[in-house]
FITOR-782354 format. One line per 2 residues: number of its first residue (from 1); for each residue x, y, z of N, C-alpha, C. Coordinates in steps of 0.02 Angstrom, whole numbers. Atoms other than C-alpha are relative to their C-alpha. Example, Ala and Ser with C-alpha at 12.3 -4.5 7.8 and 13.67 -1.06 7.14 Angstrom:
<rs>
1> 45 -59 0 615 -225 390 45 60 0  -42 -59 -3 684 -53 357 -39 55 37
</rs>
This chain:
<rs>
1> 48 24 -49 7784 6577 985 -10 -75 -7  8 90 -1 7763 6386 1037 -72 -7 -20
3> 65 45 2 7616 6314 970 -21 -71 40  29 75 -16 7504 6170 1044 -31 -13 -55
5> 12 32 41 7464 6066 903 -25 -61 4  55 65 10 7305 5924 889 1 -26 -40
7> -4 38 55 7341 5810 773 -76 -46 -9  57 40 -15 7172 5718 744 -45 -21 -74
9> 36 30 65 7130 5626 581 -25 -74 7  6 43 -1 7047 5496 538 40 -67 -43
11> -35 19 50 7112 5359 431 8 18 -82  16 8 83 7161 5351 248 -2 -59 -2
13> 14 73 13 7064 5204 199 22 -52 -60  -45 24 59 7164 5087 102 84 -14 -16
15> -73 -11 -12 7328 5155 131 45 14 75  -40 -7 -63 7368 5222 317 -64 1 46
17> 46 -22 -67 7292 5207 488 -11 62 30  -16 -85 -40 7249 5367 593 42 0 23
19> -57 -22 -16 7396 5337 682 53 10 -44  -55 -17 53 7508 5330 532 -10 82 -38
21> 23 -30 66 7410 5471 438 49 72 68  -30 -79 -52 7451 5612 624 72 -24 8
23> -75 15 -4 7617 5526 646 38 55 -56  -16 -40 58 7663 5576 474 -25 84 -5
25> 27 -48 -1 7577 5741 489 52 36 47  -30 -9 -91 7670 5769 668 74 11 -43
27> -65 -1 20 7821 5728 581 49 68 -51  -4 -43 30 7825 5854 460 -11 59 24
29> -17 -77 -9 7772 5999 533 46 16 61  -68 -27 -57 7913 5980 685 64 18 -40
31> -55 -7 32 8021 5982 531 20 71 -12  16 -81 14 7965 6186 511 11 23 85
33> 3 -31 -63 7931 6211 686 -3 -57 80  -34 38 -60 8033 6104 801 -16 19 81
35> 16 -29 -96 7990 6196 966 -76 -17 -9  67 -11 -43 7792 6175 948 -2 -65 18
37> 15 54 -16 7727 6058 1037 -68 -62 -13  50 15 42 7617 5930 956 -39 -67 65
39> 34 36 -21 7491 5805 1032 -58 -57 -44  29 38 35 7414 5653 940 -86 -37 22
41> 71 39 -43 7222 5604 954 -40 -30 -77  37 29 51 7191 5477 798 -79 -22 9
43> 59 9 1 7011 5456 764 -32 -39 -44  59 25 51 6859 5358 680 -39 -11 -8
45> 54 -22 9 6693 5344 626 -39 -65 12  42 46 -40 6645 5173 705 33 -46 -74
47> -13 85 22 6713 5045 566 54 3 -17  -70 12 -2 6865 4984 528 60 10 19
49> -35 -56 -40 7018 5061 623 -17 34 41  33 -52 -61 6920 5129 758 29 -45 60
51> -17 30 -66 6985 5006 878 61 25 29  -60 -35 -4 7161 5067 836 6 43 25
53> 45 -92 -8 7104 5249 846 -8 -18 90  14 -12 -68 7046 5221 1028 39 -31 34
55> -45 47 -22 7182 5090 1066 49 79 18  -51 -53 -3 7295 5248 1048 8 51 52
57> 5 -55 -68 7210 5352 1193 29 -23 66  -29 12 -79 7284 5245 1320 -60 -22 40
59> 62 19 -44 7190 5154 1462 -26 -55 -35  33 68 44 7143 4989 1339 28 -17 -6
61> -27 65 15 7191 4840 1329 -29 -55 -61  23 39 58 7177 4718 1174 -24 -72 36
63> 6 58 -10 7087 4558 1194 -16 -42 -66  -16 44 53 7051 4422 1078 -78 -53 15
65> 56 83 -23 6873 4291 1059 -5 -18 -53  4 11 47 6817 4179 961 -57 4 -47
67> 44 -32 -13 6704 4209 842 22 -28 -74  1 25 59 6653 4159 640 13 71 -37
69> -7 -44 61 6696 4276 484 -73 18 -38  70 0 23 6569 4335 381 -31 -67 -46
71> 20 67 35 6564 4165 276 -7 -61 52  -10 41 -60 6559 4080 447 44 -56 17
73> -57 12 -20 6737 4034 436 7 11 81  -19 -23 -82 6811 4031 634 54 40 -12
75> -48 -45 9 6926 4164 655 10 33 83  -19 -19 -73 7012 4226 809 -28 103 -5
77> -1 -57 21 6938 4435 822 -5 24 51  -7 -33 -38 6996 4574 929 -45 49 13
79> 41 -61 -9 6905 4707 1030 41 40 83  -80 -31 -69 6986 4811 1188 -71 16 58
81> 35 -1 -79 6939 4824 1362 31 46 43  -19 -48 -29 6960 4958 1457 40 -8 74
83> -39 31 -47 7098 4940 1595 -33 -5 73  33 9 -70 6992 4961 1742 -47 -60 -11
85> 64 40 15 6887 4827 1673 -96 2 -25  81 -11 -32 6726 4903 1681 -44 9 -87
87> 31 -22 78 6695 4944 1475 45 -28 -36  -33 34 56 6733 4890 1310 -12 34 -50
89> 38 -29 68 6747 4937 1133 12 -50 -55  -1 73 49 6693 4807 995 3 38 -67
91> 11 -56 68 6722 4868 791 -11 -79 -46  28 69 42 6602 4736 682 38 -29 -67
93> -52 36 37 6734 4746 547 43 -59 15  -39 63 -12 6851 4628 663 -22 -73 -9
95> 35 73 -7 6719 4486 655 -25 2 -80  55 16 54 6600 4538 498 25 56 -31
97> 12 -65 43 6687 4664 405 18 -34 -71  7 44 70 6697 4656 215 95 -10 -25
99> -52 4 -3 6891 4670 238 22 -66 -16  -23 63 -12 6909 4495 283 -33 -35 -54
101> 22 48 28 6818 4419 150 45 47 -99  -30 -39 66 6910 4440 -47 -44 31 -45
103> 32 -49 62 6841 4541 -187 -29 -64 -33  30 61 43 6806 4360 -274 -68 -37 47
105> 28 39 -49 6701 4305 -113 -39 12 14  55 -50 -35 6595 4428 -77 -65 -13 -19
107> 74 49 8 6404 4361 -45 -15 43 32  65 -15 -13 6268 4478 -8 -47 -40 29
109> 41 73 -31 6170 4338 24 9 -16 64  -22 58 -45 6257 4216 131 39 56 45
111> -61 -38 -41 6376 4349 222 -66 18 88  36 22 -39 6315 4325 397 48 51 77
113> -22 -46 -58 6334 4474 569 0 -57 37  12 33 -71 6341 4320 687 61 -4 41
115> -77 -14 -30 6547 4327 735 3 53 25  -5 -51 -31 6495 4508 777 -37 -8 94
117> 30 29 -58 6377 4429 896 27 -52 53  -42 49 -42 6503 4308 965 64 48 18
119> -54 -53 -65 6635 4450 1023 -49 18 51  35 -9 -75 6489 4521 1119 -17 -25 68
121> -6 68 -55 6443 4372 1196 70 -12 40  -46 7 -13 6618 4357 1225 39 71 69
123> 13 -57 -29 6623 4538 1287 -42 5 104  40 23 -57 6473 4482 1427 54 -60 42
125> -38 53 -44 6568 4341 1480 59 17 48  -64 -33 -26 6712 4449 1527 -18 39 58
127> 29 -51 -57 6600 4531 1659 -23 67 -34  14 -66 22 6577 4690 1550 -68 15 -32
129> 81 -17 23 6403 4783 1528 -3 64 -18  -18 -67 37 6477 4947 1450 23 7 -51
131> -39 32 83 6505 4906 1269 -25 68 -38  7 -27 43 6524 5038 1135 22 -46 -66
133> 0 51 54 6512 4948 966 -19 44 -60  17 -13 58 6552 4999 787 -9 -36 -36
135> 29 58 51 6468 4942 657 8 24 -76  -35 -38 69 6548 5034 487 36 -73 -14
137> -33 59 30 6630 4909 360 -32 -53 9  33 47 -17 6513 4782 381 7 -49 -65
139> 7 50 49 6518 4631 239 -74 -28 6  69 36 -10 6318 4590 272 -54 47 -15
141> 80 -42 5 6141 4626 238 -40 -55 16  43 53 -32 6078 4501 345 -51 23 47
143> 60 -26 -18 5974 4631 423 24 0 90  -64 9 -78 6092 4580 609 -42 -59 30
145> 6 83 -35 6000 4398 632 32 -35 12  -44 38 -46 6161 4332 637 3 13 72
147> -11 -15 -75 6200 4423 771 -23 -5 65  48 30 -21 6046 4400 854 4 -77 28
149> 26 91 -22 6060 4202 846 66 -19 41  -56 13 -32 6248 4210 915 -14 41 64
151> 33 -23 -62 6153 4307 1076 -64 -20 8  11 49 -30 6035 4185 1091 -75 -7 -25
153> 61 -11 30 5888 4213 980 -36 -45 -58  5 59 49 5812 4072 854 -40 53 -45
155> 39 -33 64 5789 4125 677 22 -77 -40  -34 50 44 5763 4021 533 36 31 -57
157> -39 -29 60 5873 4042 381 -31 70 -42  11 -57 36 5730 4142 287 -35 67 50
159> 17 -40 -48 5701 4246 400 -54 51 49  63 1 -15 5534 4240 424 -48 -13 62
161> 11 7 -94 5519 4212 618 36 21 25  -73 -7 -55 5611 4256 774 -57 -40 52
163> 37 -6 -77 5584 4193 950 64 30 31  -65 -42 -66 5699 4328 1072 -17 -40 37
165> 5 17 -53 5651 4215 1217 63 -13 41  -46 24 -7 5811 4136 1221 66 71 1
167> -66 -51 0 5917 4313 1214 40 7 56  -37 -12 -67 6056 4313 1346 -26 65 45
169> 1 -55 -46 5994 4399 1499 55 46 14  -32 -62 -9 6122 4497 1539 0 75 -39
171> 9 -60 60 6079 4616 1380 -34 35 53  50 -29 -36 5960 4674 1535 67 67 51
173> -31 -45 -42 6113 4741 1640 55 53 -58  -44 -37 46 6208 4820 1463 -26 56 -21
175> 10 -70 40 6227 4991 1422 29 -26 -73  -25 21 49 6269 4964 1239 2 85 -59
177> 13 -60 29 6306 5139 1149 39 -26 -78  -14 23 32 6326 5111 958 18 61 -65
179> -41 -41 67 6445 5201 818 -64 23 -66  53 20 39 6308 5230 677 15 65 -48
181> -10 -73 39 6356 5387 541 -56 -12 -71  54 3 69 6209 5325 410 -56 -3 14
183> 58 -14 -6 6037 5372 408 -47 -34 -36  52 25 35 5969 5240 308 -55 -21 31
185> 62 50 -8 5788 5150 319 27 -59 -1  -11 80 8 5799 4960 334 -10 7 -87
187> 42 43 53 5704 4948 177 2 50 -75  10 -71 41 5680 5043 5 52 32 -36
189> -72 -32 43 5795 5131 -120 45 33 22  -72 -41 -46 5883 5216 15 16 -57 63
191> -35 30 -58 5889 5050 127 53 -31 -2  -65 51 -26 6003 4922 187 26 -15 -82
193> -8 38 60 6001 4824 14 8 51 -54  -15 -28 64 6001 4929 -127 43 71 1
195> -57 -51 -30 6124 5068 -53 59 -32 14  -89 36 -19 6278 4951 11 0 -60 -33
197> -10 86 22 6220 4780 -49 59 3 -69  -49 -11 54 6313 4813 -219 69 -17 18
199> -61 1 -28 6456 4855 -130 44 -72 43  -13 59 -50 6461 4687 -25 -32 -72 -47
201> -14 63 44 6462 4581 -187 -94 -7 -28  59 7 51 6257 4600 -249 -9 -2 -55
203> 31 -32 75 6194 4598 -424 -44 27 11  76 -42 6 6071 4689 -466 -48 -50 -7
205> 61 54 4 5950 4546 -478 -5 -3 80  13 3 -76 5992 4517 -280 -36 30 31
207> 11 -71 -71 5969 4690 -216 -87 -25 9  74 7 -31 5753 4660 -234 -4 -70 50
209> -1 71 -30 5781 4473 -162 15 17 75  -22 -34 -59 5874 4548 -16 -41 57 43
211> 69 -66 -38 5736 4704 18 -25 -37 -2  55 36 -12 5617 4570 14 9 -59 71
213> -16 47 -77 5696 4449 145 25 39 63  4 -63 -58 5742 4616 248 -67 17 29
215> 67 -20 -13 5548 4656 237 -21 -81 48  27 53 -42 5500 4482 298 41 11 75
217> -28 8 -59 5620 4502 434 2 43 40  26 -39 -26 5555 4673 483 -65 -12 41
219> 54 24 -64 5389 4615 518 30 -53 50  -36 57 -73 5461 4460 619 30 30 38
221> -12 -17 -53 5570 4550 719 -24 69 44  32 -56 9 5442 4703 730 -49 -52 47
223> 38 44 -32 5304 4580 792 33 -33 61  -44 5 -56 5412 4504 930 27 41 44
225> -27 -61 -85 5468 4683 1028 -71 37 18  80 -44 -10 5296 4762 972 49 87 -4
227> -33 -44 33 5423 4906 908 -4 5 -74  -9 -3 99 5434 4979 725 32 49 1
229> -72 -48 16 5608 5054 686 23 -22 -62  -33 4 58 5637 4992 506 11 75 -36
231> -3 -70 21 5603 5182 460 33 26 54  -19 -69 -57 5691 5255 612 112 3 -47
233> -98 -23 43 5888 5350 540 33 -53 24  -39 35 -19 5998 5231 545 -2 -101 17
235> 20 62 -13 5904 5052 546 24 -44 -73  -45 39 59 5992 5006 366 67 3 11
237> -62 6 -9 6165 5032 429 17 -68 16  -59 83 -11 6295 4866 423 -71 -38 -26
239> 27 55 35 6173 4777 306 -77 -9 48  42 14 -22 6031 4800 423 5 11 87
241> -30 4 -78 6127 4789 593 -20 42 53  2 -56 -39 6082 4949 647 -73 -16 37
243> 75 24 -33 5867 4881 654 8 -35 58  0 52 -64 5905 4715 740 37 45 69
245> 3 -33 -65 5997 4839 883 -57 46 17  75 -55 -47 5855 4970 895 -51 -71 22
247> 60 39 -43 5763 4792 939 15 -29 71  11 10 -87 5849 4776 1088 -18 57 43
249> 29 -73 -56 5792 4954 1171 -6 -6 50  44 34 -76 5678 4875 1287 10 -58 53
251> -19 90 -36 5784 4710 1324 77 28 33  -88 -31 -15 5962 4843 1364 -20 35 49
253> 2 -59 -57 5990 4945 1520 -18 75 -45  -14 -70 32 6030 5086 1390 29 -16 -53
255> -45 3 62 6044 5082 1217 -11 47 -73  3 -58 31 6087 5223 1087 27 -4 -70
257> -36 -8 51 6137 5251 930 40 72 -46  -32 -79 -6 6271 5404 911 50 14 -63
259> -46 -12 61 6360 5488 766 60 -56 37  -89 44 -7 6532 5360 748 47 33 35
261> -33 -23 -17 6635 5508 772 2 31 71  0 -45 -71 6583 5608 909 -5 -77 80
263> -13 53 -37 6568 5416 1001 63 -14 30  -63 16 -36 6738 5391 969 47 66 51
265> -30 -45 -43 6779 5556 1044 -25 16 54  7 1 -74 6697 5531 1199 43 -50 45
267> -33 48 -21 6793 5378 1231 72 24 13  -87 -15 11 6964 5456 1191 4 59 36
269> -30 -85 -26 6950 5613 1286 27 57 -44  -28 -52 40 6956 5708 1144 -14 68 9
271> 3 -65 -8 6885 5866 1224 39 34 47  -74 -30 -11 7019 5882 1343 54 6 -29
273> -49 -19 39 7153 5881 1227 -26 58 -56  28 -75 47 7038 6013 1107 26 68 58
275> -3 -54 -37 7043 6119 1253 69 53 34  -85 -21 3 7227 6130 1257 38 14 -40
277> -15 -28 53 7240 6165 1098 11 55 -53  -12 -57 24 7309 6308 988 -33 2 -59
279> 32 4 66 7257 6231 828 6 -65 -20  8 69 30 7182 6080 738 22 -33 -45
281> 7 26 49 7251 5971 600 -47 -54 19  46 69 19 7113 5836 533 5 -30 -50
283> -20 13 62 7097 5740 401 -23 -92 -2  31 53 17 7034 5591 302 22 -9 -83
285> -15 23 63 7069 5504 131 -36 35 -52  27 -38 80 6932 5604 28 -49 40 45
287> 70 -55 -25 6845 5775 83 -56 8 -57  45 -1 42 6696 5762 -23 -52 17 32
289> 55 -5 -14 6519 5787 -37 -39 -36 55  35 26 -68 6483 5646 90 37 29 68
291> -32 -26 -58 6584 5749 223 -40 18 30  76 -45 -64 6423 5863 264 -31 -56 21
293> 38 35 -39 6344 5698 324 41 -49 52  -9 35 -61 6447 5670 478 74 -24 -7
295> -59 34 -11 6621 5605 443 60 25 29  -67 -44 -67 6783 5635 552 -3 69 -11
297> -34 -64 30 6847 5792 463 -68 53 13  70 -44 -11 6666 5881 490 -21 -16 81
299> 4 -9 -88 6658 5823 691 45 20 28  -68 -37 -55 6830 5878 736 -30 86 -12
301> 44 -77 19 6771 6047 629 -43 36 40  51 -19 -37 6630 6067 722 26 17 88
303> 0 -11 -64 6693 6032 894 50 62 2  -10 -46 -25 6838 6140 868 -7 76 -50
305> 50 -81 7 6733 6307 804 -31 28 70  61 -10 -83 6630 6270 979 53 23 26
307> -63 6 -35 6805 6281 1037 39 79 -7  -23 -54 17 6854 6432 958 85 -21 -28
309> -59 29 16 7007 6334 895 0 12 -64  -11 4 69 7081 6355 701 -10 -82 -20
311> -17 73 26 7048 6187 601 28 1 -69  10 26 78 7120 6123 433 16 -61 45
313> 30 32 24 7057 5988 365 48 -36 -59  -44 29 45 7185 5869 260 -17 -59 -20
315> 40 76 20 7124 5744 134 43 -14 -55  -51 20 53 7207 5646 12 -22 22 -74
317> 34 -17 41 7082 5698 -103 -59 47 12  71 -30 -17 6959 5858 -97 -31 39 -54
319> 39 -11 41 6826 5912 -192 -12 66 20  57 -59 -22 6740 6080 -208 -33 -9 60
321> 58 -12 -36 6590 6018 -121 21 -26 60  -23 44 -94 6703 5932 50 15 70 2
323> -30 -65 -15 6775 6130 47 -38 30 16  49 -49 -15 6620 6188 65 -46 -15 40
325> 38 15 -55 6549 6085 180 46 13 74  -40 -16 -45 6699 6117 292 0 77 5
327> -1 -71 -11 6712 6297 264 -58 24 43  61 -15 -41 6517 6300 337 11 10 61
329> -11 11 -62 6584 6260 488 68 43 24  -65 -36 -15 6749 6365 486 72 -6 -33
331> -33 65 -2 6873 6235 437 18 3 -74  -48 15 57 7020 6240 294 9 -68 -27
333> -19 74 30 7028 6095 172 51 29 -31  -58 -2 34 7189 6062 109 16 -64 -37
335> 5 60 43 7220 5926 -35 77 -39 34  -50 31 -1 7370 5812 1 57 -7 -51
337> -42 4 56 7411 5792 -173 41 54 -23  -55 -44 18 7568 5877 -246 -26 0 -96
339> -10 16 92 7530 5827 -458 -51 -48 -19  61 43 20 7398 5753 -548 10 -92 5
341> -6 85 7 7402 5547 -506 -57 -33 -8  69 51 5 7274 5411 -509 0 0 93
343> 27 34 -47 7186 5348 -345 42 -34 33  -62 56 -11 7324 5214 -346 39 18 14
345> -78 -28 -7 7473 5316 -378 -7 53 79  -11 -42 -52 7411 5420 -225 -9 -38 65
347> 20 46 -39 7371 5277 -116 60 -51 11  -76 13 0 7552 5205 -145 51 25 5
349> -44 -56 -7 7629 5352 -113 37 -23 82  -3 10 -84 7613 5311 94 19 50 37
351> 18 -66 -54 7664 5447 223 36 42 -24  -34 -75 2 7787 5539 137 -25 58 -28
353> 52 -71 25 7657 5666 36 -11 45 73  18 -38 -59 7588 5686 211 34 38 31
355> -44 -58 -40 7749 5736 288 3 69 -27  -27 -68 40 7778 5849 158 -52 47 18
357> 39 -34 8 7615 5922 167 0 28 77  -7 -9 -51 7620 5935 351 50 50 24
359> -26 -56 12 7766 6036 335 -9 67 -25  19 -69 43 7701 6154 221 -18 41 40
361> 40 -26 -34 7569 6188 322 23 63 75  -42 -34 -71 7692 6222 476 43 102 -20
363> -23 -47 53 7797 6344 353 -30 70 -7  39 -58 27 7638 6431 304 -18 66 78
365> 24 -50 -70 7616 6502 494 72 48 13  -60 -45 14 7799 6576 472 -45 77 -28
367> 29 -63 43 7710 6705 335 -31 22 51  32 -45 -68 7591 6746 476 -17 26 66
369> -23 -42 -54 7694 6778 613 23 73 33
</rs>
């Protein structure tokens, strides 16, 4: 019997894009079962590679503005436009992610969302008032005042004022729907700062310095909408990024903040291709414990259960507790690895594990034909 086959992972971060990770996947199991027919729908969770990921559905076009780094280097950074013109999709890694800046460079501090704020701008200028925007991989905990002051808002350095007066009108005619898979507070042992700051080059002496110039910059930009969203899910995501957008609400046609994944699979048409489907591969670099909170491999899961579709679930690395957050939902994890390696040795491996594994998998539906 021919199978239809959904290829739909997200990236392995580090080593392959989603399109490399289903390619390789694709590749391997036509090697078992040459007649099915397979269909590719790479995915991601709003940062890094998500542009790719939706670049892949067809219907987008790449563009290019200009726009500062997170050290407010100039840097040329891409975002895509949808061929009819009418929408866009921006991913804050291209301007402010922590990609672009080295492991030796990395400032907590000084690392500044305002290049994210200059694609947008850039975005508006283009005529477009339909922007989906991820904000994963972020290099900042500036709380999103850059971004803010590159759309037209005066802050001073400590961040102890705003005046919005100056915010580009047009934010009035933008729908702006935004990637967001973290539930932090701005503020607090689960906010912005002492949850990612680390990660984006903090000491531990910073992280209180940083919750404290986040807090000043809560009331300031709290006082100015006459809103209070530092506690609302998701207002510590990208260093803060996620607040300064819940402060445009009232200044946007329409503006939301939606799991990453299920975002990017409105964009890609990923429920017509579910619906044509026999069975799911997914998959991501590590099924773990943070899987039950939202990441690819647990939204494809989900959608196809609603679907009544089979899923596995292929990670380069899985844990007990990713098996069992997938199983909740229906949904086979399967490890990638063949033999005990390091992190490294499995991350330098590149697609051929996958093929192999991809094969297997194909193989294994032989037994239960």
């Amino acid at each position: 019997m021919t199978l239809r086959v959904l290829i739909a992972p997200d990236s392995f971060k580090g080593s392959l894009t989603s399109i490399e990770v289903a390619t390789a996947l694709g590749t391997g199991w036509l090697r078992a079962r040459p007649e099915d027919d397979i269909r590719m729908a790479p995915l991601a969770d709003g940062g890094e590679g998500t542009l790719v990921a939706v670049a892949a559905a067809g219907r987008w076009e790449w563009r290019e503005a200009d726009a500062h780094d997170p050290l407010g280097r100039p840097i040329r950074a891409r975002w895509l436009a949808r061929d009819d013109g009418r929408a866009a999709f921006v991913e804050m890694a291209a301007a402010s992610g922590l990609s672009l800046v080295a492991a030796f460079e990395r400032d907590a501090v000084q690392a500044t969302s305002e290049g994210t704020g200059d694609v947008l701008r850039a975005v508006l200028d283009a005529g477009i008032r339909d922007i989906s925007l991820g904000i994963g991989g972020s290099a900042t905990t500036d709380g999103g005042a850059g971004l803010l002051r590159a759309l037209g808002a005066r802050v001073p350095d400590d961040l102890s004022a705003v005046d919005l007066d100056g915010l580009d009108p047009r934010l009035a005619e933008t729908r702006l729907r935004i990637a967001c898979d973290v539930t932090n507070p701005l503020l607090g042992e689960h906010g912005a700062a002492a949850t990612y700051g680390p990660q984006k080059g903090a000491t531990p002496d910073d992280v209180p310095v940083l919750d404290a110039r986040l807090s000043r910059w809560g009331d300031a930009l709290e006082d100015a909408t006459g809103r209070r969203d530092r506690d609302t899910a998701g207002a510590g995501a990208a260093g803060g990024v996620g607040f300064a957008l819940l402060a445009l609400t009232d200044r946007c046609a329409d503006l939301r903040l939606e799991p990453g994944v299920d975002l990017v699979m409105t964009v890609t048409g990923f429920a017509g291709a579910l619906a044509a489907a026999d069975i799911v591969l997914t998959g991501e670099g590590r099924i773990d414990e943070q899987t039950a909170y939202g990441k690819t491999a647990l939204g494809v899961a989900r959608r196809a259960r609603a679907a009544g579709t089979p899923c596995i679930a292929i990670g380069g690395g899985v844990t007990p507790e990713g098996i069992e957050a997938l199983a909740a939902v229906g949904a086979i994890a399967v490890p990638v690895t063949e033999q005990p390696q390091t992190v490294e040795q499995a991350m330098a491996a590149g697609r051929a594990p996958l093929e192999r594994c991809g094969e297997r998998l194909a193989r294994l539906l032989f037994v239960l034909d």
